[in-house]
ZAMARGU-4260 file (C-alpha; in steps of 0.2 Angstrom, whole numbers, plus 5000, padded with zeros to 4 digits):
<rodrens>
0) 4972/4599/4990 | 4952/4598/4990 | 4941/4612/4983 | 4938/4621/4999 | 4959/4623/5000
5) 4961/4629/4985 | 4949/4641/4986 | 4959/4648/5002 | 4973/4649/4995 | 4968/4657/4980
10) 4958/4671/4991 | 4976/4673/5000 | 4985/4676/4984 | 4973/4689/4980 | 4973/4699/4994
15) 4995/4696/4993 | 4992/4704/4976 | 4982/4718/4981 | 4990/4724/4995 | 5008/4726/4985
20) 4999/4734/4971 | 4993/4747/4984 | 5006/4748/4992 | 5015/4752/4977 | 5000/4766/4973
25) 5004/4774/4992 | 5024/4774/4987 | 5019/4787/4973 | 5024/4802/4980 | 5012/4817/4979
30) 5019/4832/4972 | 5008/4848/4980 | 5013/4866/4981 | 5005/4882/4988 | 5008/4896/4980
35) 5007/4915/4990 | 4999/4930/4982 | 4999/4948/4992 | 4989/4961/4985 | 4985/4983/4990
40) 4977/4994/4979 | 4974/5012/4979 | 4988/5016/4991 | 4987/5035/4988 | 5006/5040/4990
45) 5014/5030/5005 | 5017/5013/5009 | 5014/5014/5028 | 5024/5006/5042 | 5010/4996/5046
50) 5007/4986/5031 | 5027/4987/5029 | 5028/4974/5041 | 5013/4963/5036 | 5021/4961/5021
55) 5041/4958/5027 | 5031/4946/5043 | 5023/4935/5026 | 5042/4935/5018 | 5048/4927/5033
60) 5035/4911/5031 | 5037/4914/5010 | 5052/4917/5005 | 5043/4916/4987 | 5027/4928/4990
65) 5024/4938/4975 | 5016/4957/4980 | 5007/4967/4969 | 4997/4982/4968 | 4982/4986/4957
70) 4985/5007/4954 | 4981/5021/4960 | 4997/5020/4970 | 5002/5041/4964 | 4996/5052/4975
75) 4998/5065/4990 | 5001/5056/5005 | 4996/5071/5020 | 5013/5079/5027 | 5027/5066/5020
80) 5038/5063/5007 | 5023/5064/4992 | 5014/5077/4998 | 5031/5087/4993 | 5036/5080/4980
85) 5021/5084/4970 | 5021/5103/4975 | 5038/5101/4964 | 5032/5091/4953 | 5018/5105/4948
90) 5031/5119/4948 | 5040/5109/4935 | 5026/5106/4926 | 5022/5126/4925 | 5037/5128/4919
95) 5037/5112/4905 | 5051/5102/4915 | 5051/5085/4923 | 5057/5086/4942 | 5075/5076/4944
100) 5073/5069/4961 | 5067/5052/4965 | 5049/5047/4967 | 5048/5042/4986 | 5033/5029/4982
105) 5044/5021/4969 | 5056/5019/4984 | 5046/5015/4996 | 5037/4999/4986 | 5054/4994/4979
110) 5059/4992/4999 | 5045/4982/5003 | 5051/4971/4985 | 5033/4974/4974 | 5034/4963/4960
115) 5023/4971/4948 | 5010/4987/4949 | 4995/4992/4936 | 4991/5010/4930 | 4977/5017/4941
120) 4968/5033/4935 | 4977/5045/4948 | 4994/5040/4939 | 4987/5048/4925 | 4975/5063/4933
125) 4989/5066/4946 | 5004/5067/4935 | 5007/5073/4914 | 5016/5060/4901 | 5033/5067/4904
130) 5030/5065/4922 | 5021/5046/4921 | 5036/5040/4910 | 5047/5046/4924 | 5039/5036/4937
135) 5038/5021/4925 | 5056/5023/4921 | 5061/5023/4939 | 5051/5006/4944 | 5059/4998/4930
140) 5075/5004/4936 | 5069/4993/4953 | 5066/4979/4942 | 5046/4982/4946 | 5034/4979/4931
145) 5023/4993/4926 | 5008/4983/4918 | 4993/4990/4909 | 4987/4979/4894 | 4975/4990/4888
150) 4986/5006/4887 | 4991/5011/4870 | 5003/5022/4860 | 4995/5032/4847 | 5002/5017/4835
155) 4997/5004/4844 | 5010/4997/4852 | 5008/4995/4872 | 5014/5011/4880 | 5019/4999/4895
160) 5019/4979/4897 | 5000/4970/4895 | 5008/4955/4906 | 5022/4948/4915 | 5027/4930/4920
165) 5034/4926/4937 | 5042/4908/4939 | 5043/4901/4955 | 5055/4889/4960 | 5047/4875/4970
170) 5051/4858/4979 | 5044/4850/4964 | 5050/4861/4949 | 5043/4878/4943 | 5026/4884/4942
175) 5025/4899/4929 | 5014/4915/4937 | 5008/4925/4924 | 5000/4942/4929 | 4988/4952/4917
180) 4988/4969/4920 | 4972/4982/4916 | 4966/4999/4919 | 4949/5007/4918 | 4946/5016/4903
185) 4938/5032/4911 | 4952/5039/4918 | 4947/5057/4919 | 4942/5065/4932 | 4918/5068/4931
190) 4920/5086/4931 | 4930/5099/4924 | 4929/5119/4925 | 4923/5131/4910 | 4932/5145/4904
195) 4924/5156/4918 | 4932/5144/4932 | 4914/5137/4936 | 4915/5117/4939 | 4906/5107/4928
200) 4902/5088/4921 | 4917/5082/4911 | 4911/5082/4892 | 4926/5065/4891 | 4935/5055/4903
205) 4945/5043/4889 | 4965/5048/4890 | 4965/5053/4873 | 4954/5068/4878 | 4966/5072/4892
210) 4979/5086/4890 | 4999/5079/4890 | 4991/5061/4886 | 4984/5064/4866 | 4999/5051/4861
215) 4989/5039/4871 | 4973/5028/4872 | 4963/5016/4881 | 4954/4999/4875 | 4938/4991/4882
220) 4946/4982/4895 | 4934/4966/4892 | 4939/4965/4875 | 4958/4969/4878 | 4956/4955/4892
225) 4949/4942/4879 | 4963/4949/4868 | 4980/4946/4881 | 4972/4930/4889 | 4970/4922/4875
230) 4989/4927/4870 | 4994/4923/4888 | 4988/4906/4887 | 4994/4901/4869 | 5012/4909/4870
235) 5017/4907/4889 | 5006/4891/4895 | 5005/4900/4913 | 5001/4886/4928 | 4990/4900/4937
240) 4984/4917/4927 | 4982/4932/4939 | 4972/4948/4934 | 4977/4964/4944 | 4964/4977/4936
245) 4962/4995/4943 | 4943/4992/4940 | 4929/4992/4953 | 4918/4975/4956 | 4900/4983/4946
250) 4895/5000/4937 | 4889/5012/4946 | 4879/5021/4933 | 4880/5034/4929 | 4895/5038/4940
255) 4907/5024/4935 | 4901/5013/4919 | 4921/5008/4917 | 4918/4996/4937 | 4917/4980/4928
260) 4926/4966/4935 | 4909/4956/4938 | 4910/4956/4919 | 4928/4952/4917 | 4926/4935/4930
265) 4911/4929/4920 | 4913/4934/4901 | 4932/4933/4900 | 4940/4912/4903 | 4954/4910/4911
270) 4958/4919/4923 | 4961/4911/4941 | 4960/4925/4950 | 4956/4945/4949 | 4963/4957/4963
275) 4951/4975/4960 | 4954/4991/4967 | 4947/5009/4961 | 4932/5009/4971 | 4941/5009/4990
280) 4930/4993/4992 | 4933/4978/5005 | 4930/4963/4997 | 4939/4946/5005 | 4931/4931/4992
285) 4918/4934/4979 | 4918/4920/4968 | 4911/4919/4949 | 4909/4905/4937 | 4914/4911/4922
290) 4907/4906/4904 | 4917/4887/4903 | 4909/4884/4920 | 4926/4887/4929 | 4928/4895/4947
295) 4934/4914/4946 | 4939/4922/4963 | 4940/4940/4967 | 4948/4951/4980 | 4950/4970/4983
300) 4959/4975/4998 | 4950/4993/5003 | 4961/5009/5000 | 4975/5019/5009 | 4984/5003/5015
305) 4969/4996/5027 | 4970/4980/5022 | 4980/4968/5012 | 4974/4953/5004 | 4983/4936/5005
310) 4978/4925/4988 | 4983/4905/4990 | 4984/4894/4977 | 4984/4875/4982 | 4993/4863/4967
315) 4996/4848/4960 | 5008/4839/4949 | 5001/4826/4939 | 5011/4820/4922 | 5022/4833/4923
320) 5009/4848/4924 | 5002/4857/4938 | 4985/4861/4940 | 4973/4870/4952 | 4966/4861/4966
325) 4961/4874/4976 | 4962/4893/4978 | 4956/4906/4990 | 4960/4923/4999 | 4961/4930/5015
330) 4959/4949/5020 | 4967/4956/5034 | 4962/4974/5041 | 4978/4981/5045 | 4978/4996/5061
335) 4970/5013/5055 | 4986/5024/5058 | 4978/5043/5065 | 4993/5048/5072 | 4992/5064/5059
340) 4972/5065/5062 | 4977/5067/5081 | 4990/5082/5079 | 4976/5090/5067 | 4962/5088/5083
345) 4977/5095/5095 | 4976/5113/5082 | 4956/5112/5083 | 4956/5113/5099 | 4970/5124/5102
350) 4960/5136/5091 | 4946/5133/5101 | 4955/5139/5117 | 4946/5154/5127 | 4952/5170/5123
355) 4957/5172/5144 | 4966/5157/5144 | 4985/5162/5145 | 4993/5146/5147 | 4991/5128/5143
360) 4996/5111/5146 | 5000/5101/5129 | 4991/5085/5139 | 4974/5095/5141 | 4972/5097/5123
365) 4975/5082/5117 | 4960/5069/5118 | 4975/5056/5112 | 4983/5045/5122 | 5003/5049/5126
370) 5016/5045/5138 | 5031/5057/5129 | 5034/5069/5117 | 5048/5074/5105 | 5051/5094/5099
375) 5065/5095/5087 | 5073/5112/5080 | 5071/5115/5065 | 5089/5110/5060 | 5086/5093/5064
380) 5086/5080/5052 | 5073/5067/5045 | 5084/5051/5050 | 5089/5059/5068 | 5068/5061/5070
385) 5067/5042/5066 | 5083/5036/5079 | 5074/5046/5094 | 5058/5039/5089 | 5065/5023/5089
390) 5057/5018/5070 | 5053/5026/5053 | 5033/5028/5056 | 5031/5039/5040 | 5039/5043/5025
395) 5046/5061/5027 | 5061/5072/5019 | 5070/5086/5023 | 5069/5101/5014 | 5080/5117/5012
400) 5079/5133/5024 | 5066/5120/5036 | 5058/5129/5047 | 5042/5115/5048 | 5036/5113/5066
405) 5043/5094/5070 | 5032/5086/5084 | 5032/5068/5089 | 5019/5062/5103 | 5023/5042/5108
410) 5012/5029/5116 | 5020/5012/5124 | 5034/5015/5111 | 5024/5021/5096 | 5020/5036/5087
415) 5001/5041/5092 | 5002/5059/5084 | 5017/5067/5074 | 5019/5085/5064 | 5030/5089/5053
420) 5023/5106/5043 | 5023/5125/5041 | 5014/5131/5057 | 5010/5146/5047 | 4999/5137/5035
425) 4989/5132/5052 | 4990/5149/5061 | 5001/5143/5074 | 5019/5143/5079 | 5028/5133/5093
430) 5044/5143/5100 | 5056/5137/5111 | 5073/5143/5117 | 5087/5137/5110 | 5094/5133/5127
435) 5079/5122/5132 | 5086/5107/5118 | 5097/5096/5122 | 5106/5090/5106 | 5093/5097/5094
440) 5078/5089/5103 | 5067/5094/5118 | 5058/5078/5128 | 5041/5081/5134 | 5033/5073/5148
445) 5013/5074/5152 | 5010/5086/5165 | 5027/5087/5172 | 5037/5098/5157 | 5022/5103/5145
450) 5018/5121/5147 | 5017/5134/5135 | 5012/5150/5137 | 4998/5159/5125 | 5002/5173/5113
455) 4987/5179/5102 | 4990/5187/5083 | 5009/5187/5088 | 5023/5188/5073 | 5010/5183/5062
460) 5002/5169/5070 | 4985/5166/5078 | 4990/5158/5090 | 5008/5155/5096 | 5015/5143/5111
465) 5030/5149/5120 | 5039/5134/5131 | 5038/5142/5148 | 5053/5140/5161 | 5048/5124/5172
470) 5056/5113/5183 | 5070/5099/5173 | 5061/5083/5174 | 5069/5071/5184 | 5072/5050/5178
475) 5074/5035/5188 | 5083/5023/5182 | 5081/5006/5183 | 5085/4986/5175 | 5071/4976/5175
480) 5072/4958/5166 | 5056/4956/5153 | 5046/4941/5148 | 5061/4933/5140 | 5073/4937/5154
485) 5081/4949/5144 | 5089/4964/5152 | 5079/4980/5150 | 5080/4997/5155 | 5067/5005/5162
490) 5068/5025/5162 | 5051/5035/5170 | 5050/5052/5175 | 5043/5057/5193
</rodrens>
């Protein structure tokens, strides 16, 4: 064999070897995850229907999501469930008892499976200590973490946890989740009243200062941050470290110095990720670099469940340990619900009536859109109003000796306006012979069954609507097949 063949031959070897050892290379099987992160904040007293199913429609493509909240969850919530608890709540509190029912929030995020919540400033303001470890004691009862690491007992311990680490099983073996909860330290309300009732500029807004919460206190939430993060790190070695602080983006002197997450991303290492809340802010993806140069992203999904955000973290397993590869957040703006707004635009303009007008139609006041409308007595229940309606659009409870006005308007098969109150706190009243119900409920069509007649300053109401005798409205009914060849039944009136 001459040179020239040897040197073929050689080359062919070469490539021979090069190509098994990359193949061998492309037989190493990459070992990747995503890991799914769903954040609210500052719900104010309901989880609503809307952002209900967001969150169940993500469970069905994750069964592994993790959802959490970052405060300010306690709170009136309108006409529903909330709104009445607190009323009891503050009659306990008069009297120095703790109400005994269930907190409908606490239920409510324990259905839609929250794994962890952080102390806003409205679970303080909103509530007393006997009160707040009530509500703490019922999540924990749900198996939902309470987090708040810079909350203290007056000896130092942790009133509630600092952190909590979530592992998720994956394809590839477990990625450890660890979730660091904060609060902003001025939780008191800017103003306060003097002895003469006259609102005035708060002197303090730390905890200790606050009446019911002198057992407690607040830490710098930087320098608790640098404190947990640090502990986090060394004791749980967490994959991904999540910070859900119920602090805005920046201060806003000299309304809000304690809105400091800008500083948390930058000054504090570590952290992944930061969901905000406080300020009612939108904010899809800011990003930080914090002080090792590393990326920092932050979140804040608005206020009063208008948006959700959705946090991905993208991973790979290398030598047994996962790291980072990629990580981002999408926020999604979820359907404003005005259905109470509406009914409350229905009263204005009922009010607004001229004084000659003796009767009305229930279609000409309202500027919303309807196609049917549900009037149930009194007597009727809170799970009978949702089976008529088809769905549980809010979060109501029935009381004793109800006499609330209960009122449902529906569009396309939704609720576009609904009450459920004490018309006398509104100066009206709705009345309706008993006969007229059929089964506790009265259907209303636009412009075919929706009369009422006016009575002024009447039993002790402005304004009061008395259902006038009309002709029964008539249905057809009929089966039509929908898109999916379904059979469906189509009922109108004429």
């Amino acid at each position: 064999m001459n040179f020239k063949n040897k040197g073929k031959v050689l080359s062919l070897c070469l490539i021979s070897i090069s190509m098994i050892f990359t193949g061998c290379t492309n037989l190493k099987e990459e070992k990747t995850t995503k890991i799914n992160i769903l954040a609210t904040t500052d719900l104010h007293g309901e989880v609503t229907y809307n952002i209900a199913e967001k969150i169940n429609e993500e469970r069905k493509k994750d069964s592994n999501i993790t959802l959490v909240d970052a405060g300010d969850f306690y709170d009136s919530d309108g006409l529903g469930a909330m709104n009445q608890y607190l009323s009891e709540a503050r009659d306990a509190y008069e009297k120095d008892e703790v109400i005994k029912k269930e907190v409908p929030i606490v239920r409510q995020m324990s259905e839609v499976k929250y794994d962890a919540v952080v102390l806003g400033n409205h679970e303080f303001v909103s509530s007393s200590k006997k009160n707040l470890d009530k509500i703490i004691n019922e999540f924990n009862s749900e198996n939902i973490e309470v987090l708040s690491a810079n909350t203290y007992n007056s000896n130092s311990s942790s009133y509630v946890k600092p952190y909590t680490i979530k592992t998720i099983e994956t394809k590839d073996g477990e990625v450890k989740l660890g979730i660091l909860g904060l609060t902003i330290k001025e939780v008191g309300e800017g103003w306060d009243f003097d002895e003469n009732g006259n609102k005035i500029k708060a002197k303090f807004r730390d905890l200790k200062n606050m009446v019911t919460y002198q057992d407690l206190y607040m830490n710098d939430i930087i320098e608790d941050a640098k404190k947990w993060v640090k502990e986090i790190k060394e004791k749980e070695n967490p994959d991904i470290l999540l910070a859900v602080v119920h602090s805005g983006e920046k201060p806003k002197k000299p309304k809000n110095p304690g809105n400091r997450i800008q500083e948390l991303a930058k000054e504090v290492a570590g952290i992944d990720a930061i969901v905000a809340g406080h300020t009612h802010k939108e904010i899809e993806q800011h990003d930080y670099t914090n002080n090792k140069g590393e990326n920092v992203i932050v979140t804040q999904p608005g206020s009063h469940n208008s948006c959700i955000s959705k946090i991905t973290f993208e991973l790979e397993k290398d030598d047994n340990t996962w790291k980072v590869q990629d990580k981002y957040s999408k926020l999604t703006k979820l359907e404003e619900d005005k259905s109470l707004e509406n009914f409350g635009d229905l009263i204005i303009n009922l009010h607004e009536l001229n004084d000659k007008k003796s009767e009305v139609n229930l279609s000409s006041l309202s500027k919303f859109k309807w196609d049917r409308a549900y009037l149930f007595s009194n007597d009727t229940s809170v799970e009978k109003m949702y089976y008529i309606v088809g769905y549980k659009w809010k979060n109501l409870i029935d009381i004793e000796n109800d006499n609330r006005i209960k009122m449902v308007f529906m569009k396309d098969e939704k609720v576009s306006s609904y009450a459920c109150l004490n018309g006398k706190d509104f100066g009206i009243d709705l009345k309706v012979d008993k006969s007229k119900y059929q089964d506790g409920v009265l259907e209303i069509l636009p412009k075919k069954n929706d009369k009422f007649e006016i009575k002024k300053n009447s039993e002790g109401y402005d304004i009061q609507l008395v259902y006038k005798e009309q002709p029964a409205v008539k249905f057809s009914f009929y089966c039509i097949l929908n898109e999916s060849n379904a059979l469906k039944i189509q009922i109108n009136g004429f």
